[in-house]
Structure formats: structure tokens, C-alpha cells
C-alpha positions in Angstrom: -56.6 -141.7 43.4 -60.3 -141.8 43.0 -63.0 -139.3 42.9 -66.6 -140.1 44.0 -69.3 -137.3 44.0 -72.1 -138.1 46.1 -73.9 -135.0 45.7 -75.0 -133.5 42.9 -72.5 -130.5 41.3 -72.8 -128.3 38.6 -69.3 -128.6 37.6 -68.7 -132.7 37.4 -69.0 -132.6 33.9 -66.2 -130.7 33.6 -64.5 -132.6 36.3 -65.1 -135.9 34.5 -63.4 -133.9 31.0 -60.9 -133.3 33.6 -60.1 -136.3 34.8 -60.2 -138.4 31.5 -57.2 -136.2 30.4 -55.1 -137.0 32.9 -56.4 -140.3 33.4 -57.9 -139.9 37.1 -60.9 -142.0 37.9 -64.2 -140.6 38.3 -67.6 -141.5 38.8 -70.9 -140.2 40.7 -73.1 -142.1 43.4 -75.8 -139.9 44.3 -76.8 -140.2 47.9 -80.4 -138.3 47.7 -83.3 -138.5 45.0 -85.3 -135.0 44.8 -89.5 -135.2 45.0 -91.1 -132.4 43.6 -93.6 -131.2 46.3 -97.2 -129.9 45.2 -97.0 -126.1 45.8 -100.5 -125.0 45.4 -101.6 -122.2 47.6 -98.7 -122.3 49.9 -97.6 -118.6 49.5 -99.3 -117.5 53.0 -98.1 -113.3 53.4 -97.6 -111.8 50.0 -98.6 -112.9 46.2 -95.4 -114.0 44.6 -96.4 -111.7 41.6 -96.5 -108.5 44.4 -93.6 -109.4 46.7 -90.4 -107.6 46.7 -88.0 -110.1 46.8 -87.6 -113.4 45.7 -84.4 -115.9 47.0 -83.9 -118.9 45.8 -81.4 -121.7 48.0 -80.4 -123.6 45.1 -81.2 -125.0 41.4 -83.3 -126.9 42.4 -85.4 -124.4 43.8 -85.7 -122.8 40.4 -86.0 -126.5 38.7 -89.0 -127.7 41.3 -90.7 -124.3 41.4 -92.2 -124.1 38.0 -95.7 -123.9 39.3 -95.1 -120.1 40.2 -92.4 -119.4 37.4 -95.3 -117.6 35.2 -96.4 -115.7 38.6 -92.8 -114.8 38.9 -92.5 -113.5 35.2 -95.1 -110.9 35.9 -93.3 -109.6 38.9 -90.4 -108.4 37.2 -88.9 -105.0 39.7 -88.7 -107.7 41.9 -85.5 -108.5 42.9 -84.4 -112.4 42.8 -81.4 -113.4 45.1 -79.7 -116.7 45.1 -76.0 -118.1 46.9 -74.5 -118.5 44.2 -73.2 -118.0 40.5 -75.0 -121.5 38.8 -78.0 -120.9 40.3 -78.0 -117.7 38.9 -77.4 -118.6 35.5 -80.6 -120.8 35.8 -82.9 -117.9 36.7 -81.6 -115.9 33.9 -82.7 -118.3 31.4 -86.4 -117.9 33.1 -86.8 -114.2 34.5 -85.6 -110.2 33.2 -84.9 -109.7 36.9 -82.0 -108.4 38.4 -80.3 -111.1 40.0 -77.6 -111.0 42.8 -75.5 -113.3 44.5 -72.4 -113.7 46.4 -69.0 -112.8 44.2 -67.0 -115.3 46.3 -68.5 -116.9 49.3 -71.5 -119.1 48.2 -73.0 -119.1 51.7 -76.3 -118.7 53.4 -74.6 -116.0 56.0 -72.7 -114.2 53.1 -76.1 -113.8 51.4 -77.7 -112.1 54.3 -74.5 -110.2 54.6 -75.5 -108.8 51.1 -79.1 -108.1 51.9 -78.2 -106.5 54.7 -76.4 -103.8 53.3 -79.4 -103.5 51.0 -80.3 -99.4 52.0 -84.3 -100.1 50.1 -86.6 -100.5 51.9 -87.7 -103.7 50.7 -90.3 -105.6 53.5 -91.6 -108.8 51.7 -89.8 -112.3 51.1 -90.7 -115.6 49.5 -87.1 -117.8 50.4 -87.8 -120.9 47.5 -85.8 -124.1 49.0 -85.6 -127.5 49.7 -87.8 -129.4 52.8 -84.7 -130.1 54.6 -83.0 -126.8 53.3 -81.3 -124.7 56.1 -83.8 -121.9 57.3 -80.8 -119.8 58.4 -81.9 -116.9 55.7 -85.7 -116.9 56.8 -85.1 -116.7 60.0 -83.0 -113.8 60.1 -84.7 -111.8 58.0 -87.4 -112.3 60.4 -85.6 -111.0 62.9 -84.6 -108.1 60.7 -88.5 -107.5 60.5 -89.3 -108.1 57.0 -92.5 -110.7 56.0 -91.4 -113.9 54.9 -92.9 -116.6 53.3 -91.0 -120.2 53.2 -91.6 -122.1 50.1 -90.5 -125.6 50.2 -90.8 -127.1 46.4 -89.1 -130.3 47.0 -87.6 -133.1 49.5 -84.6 -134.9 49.2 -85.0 -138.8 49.7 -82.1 -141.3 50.8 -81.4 -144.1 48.2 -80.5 -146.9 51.1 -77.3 -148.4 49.7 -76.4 -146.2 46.9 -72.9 -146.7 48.0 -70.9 -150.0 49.5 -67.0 -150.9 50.5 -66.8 -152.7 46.9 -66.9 -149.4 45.2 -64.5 -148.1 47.6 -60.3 -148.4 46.1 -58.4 -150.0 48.6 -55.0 -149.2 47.5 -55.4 -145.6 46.6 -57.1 -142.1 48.4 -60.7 -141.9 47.9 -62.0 -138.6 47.8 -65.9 -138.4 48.4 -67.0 -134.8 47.0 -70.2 -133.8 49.3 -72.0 -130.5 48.9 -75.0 -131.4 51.5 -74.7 -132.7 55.9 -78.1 -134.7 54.4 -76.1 -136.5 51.9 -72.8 -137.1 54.1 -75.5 -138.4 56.6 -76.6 -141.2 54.1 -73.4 -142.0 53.2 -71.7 -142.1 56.8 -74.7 -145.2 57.0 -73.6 -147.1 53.8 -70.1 -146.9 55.4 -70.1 -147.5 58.6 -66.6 -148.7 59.3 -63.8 -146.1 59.6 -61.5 -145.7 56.4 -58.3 -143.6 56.4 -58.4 -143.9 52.5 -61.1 -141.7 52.4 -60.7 -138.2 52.1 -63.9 -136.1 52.3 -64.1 -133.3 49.9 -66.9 -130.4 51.5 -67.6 -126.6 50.4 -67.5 -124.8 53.8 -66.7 -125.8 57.9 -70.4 -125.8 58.7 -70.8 -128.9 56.8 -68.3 -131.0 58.8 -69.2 -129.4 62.4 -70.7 -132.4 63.5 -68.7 -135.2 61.3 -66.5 -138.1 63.4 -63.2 -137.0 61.8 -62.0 -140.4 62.6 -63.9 -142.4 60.3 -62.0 -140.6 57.5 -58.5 -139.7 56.6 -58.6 -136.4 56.3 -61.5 -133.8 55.3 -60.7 -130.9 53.2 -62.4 -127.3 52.1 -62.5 -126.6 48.7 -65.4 -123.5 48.6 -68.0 -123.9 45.6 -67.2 -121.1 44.0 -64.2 -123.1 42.7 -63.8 -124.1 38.8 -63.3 -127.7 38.2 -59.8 -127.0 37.5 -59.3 -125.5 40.5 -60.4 -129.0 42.6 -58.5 -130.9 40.2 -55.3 -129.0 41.3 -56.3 -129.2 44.7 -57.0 -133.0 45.2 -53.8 -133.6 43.2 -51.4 -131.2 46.0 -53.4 -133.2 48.4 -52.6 -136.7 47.2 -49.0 -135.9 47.2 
């Protein structure tokens, strides 16, 4: 078998460690190149070094958002939320904050499950993400009445062609690890022909909603909150 990641993950490196033991082949092809986006004056509601609550979608919200990091250092009571533990361990190299996240579901909705049962009253929001990030956490705290700032600090741009047939195995399973719809997107237009050696390897349901499950054959869940080991054994029960 052979194991492509097309998105970014915190844990290849220790897949790659992984694989080179027992001799599985690995490799990455990243679908999407990140922009950093000028962030000047785009906090509209609440100064960042004031508001309440600070979320951030991803590392790469904490990577691209260095403009405000000092402005963020002298807020420190408020509280930072993020989906999920990796994230996390990049604000705490930054910020004294207290930081919370999802214990096992690394999800949008299971983060506003957590705020949620939040009994402070805590009003203001700055949500720090991606252009093309999901708003599903802004939005519904809008609806739970709280002020909310969006702060995009960077886009995600196709690389046309970063993946062809050639570096496809034909006499083996394929499994293409995903973590983004923007990235299976890309990909789905680099391979456009259906292949039933490919096995597409996504974090939750929501993902593959939309996907043409017969261009691929099979699609399995294997949640984020996963160590590498853990997909290792996994893709192995899978590939019989």
C-alpha cells in the first residue's frame, strides 16, 4: 500500500517514522499553499487586547496572526479556545492564557458544544481563521447573542497539478489522507478519472457529504484526535 497526504498534518512526521519501520511508503503532495493576509485594522467590535475570548480554527491561525500576538499577550484573563490539542500546544508556546479545547472530538460543533456550557457571562469574540475557513462557530455565537469579530489572517491557494496518475500505484491501495473539502476539491481536479485503488482517508462525515463516492474505492473516518499509530493500525486492518 501507499500513503499520500495532501493536506497538511501535524502528525506525518511521525507517520513517515512509522512507515519507514515497517517499510510502508509515504510521501506528501500538498494540495493548497497558505498567503498570509495583511491584518491591519480589521478587528471592527472589540480591541483584541479588551475582548473576552479569543478562538482560533487552526495553526495556522496562530502561525499567520502574528500581527496581534503582542496585542494578545497583554490580554491575558482572556480566555483562548481552539478545536483541537496541536493547536493548542502552539498557543502555549505564545500566550499565559487558559486554553481549552475539545478532549476527543476536534470539531467546529463540539467546540460550541463546549462554549455553550460556559455558565460566564462572557459577550465578546474575535474567531482567528482561514479566508475559506468554515464560519459555523461565528455564526452561532451570533445567534447566541455574543459580539463577534471574524479575523481572516490567511487564504489557502490551489497548486494546479500538484498531483497526477504517475504518482498514483497502480497495483496496490492508495490512501490519500485529506484534512480539508478545499483540498479534496483540488485534488478531485488533478484526478479526474475514477480509481478504485484509491482509498480516501478524512477526519469527520462532514468532509465527504458532498464527495462522488464512485470515483474512489472506499472512504474511511479516522477522527484527528488520532496518534499516528493509531492510523497506521487502521489503514493496515483496512488493506486486509
Amino acid at each position: 500500500m501507499k500513503i499520500i497526504a495532501i493536506s497538511e498534518l501535524s502528525i506525518y512526521n511521525d507517520l513517515k517514522k512509522i512507515c519507514r519501520t515497517k517499510k510502508i511508503s509515504i510521501e506528501k503532495k500538498i494540495a493548497l499553499r497558505i498567503e498570509k493576509i495583511n491584518i491591519e485594522d480589521k478587528i471592527n467590535n472589540t480591541p483584541i487586547s479588551l475582548v473576552d475570548n479569543i478562538i482560533f480554527q487552526s495553526k495556522n491561525a496562530v502561525k499567520y496572526s502574528n500581527a496581534i500576538h503582542e496585542d494578545i499577550a497583554k490580554n491575558p484573563k482572556a480566555k483562548i479556545y481552539c478545536i483541537g490539542k496541536y493547536t493548542k500546544l502552539e498557543v502555549k508556546k505564545l500566550f499565559k492564557n487558559k486554553v481549552i479545547h475539545p478532549e476527543k472530538d476536534y470539531s467546529s460543533e463540539e467546540l460550541m458544544r463546549l462554549i455553550k456550557r460556559e455558565k460566564e457571562e462572557n459577550d465578546s469574540y474575535v474567531v482567528i481563521k482561514g479566508e475559506d475557513g468554515r464560519s459555523y462557530i461565528g455564526d452561532n455565537l451570533i445567534k447566541l447573542g455574543k459580539v463577534v469579530d471574524e479575523l481572516n489572517v490567511y487564504r489557502r491557494e490551489e497548486i494546479a497539478g500538484f498531483i497526477n496518475n504517475s504518482d498514483l500505484s497502480d497495483n496496490e491501495n492508495n490512501y490519500v489522507l485529506v484534512s480539508s473539502k478545499t483540498a479534496l476539491n483540488v485534488f478531485n481536479k488533478c484526478i479526474k478519472d475514477a480509481h478504485k485503488n484509491i482509498i480516501l482517508v478524512v477526519p469527520n462525515q462532514r468532509l465527504i457529504e458532498e464527495v462522488k463516492r464512485n470515483l474512489f474505492g472506499d472512504i474511511i473516518i479516522i477522527t484527528n484526535n488520532n496518534a499516528a499509530e493509531d492510523y497506521i493500525k487502521k489503514i493496515q486492518e483496512h488493506n486486509g
